[in-house]
N, C-alpha and C positions, 0 to 999 in steps of 0.2 A: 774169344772166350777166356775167361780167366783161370788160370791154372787152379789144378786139384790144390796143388799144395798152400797156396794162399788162400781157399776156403779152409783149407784144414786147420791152416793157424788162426785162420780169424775164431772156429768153432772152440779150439782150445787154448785162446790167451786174451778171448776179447772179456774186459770185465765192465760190466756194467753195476757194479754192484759199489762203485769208485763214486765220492761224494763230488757233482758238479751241476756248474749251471748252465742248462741249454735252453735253447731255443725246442721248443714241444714239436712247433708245426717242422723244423728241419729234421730235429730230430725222428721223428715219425715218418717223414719221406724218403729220409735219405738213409739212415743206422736200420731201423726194422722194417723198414721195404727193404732193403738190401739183403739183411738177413732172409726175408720171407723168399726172396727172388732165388737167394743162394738155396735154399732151401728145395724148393723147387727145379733147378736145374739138378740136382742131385741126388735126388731121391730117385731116379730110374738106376740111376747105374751106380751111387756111393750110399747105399740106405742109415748105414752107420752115421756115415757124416750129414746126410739131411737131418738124422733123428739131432744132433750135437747141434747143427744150426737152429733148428726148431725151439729146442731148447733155450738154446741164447736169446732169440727171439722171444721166447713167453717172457722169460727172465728180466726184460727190457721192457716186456709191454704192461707186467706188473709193477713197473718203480714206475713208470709215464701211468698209470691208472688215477692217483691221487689227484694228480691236476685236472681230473673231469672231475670231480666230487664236490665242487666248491659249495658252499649253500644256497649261491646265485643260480649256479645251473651253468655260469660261463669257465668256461676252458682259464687253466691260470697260462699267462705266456711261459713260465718256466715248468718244465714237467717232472716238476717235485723231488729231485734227484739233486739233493743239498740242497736246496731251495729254502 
């Protein structure tokens, strides 16, 4: 299991709000699953720190939202995060 305290730095220093180019489908599996996941382990027993993951997680899945919008209807491979 991963220590308390690297959920806690990731919930208060991860910035998603930094202009780059990712991969949508990785980033989507790997950064907000991860966060969702963290999230979830933590919410029985650190409710502060699931609420700050959670958070980070909306905050990520609003900047990756743009690249479903296209006027095709298809996924952009980059998920609009300086894109």
């Amino acid at each position: 299991m991963i220590p308390w305290y690297v959920l806690r730095w990731l919930a208060d220093n991860l910035d998603v709000g930094a202009p780059a180019a990712v991969s949508l489908f990785e980033t989507t599996i790997r950064i907000l699953g991860g966060l969702l996941s963290a999230h979830a382990l933590a919410a029985g027993s650190h409710p502060a720190l699931a609420q700050r993951l959670a958070e980070r997680a909306a905050e990520l899945g609003a900047r990756l939202m743009p690249a479903f919008g296209s006027p095709s209807g298809e996924r952009a491979g980059c998920g609009g995060i300086g894109c």
